[in-house]
C-alpha angles and dihedrals in degrees: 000000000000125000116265093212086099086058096039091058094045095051090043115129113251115250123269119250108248108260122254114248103248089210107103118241118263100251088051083047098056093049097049093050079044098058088040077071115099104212094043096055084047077051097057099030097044118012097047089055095043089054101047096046090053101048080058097053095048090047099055080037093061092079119092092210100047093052092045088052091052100045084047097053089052095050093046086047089041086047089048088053103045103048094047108129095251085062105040115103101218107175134010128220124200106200119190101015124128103238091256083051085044092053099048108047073052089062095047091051095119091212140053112248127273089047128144120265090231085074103056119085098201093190093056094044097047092053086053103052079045090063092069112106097229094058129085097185145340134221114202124179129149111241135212111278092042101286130159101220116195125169117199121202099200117202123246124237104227089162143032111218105201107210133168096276091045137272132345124197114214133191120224086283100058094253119140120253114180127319122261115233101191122014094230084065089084104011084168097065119094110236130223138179139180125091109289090026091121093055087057113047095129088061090049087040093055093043097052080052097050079051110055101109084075108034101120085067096054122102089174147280136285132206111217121202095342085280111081144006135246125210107220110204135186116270090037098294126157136180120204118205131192130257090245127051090355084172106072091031081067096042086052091064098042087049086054097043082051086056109034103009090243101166084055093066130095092266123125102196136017097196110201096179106113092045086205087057123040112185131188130202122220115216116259089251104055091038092072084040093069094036089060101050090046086050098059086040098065094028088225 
């Protein structure tokens, strides 16, 4: 019989392919452990992007001529905008305003009419109508059909303050209001004087009311030294009132005139101002007159 190592080596099974390693390389390692990083993934996701988009707006933006056409196509689109009708302020109404206050608000408006809403600043322009002296407050709001609406709220003179350059009217706060050029212009207005006169016009208001039984008398108040007032009547009468509770002080003397008609009397000043001793003063006229009858009198 023959071998059959010549068989066995024909019928043999071929050989197996060596088997590939499953473990990554390094370098597939290291980026993997690379991309696992947060701020390397925002780096590619975002900031590749970021920077690429915006090498390619600086460079279409290196050109002169391309920038100037651009900032010339957004102000013509801006200019379209904001000149549409809907937008355009065509009229303005000044509602509550004596004609001098009118006029003037007319005169602060920063643009010419018709002008677009986009240029008023109506902040700015109601802070500065509330700078005139006339006016308390302001109310501006654009209204349908392009107007301008501004409500004035005037104050109000309750009081002429007479000072070295003229009169001045005030409201109940003591705030100017317009000078008076002549004092027959308000007749009807009390009138007061003295330095500080004007920070203390409740005070002067409350004591015109307490004297109204004799207001027919008063030619006005003074305040003297910033401290105290002084009631200046007809005939060269004065009054003078203490620095506290002037008031009542005040009160005290119209309830006596009631009583004994003191103020029509020959007297020249009721001075109030030591509330424990009231002194008055006798015209100079009347004054000899009594020292002469006392004189013949006496015989002395």
């Amino acid at each position: 019989m023959r071998p059959l190592g010549g068989a066995e080596r024909r019928f043999a099974e071929p050989a197996q392919p060596a088997r590939r390693d499953p473990a990554p390389s390094r370098l597939a390692y290291r980026m993997d452990r690379l991309w696992l990083t947060p701020m390397f993934r925002l780096a590619v996701r975002v900031g590749v992007p970021f920077v690429l988009a915006i090498s390619l707006v600086g460079g279409y933006l290196a050109d002169d001529a391309r920038r100037a056409g651009i900032a010339k196509s957004l102000a013509d689109l801006r200019e379209g905008v904001e000149t549409r009708p809907e937008f355009m302020v065509r009229l303005l109404a000044v509602d509550g305003a004596s004609a001098p206050v009118a006029t003037a608000i007319r005169g602060m408006l920063p643009v010419t009419l018709p002008a677009s809403s986009f240029r008023l600043d109506l902040e700015a322009l109601r802070a500065e109508i509330e700078k005139v002296d006339a006016v308390a407050s302001a109310d501006i709001h654009i209204r349908k059909g392009g107007i301008l609406q501004v409500t004035v709220t005037e104050r109000q003179p309750v009081i002429l303050w007479r000072t070295a350059t003229g009169l001045e009217m005030l409201d109940t706060t003591g705030h100017r209001v317009a000078t008076l050029l002549s004092r027959a212009a308000r007749p009807d207005l009390p009138v007061i004087a003295g330095e500080g006169a004007d920070g203390q016009v409740t005070e002067a208001l409350a004591l015109l009311q307490a004297a109204l039984p004799i207001e027919g008398r008063i030619r006005g108040l003074v305040r003297m030294g910033e401290r105290r007032w002084d009631v200046v009547l007809d005939r060269d009468q004065r009054i003078l009132l203490p620095e506290a509770e002037p008031v009542a002080a005040l009160q005290r003397i119209i309830a006596l005139d009631k009583a004994e008609d003191m103020l029509g009397r020959d007297l020249t000043v009721v001075d109030l101002r030591n509330q424990n001793r009231p002194t008055i003063r006798i015209a100079t006229d009347t004054t000899t007159e009594l020292t002469a009858l006392e004189t013949e009198v006496t015989g002395q």
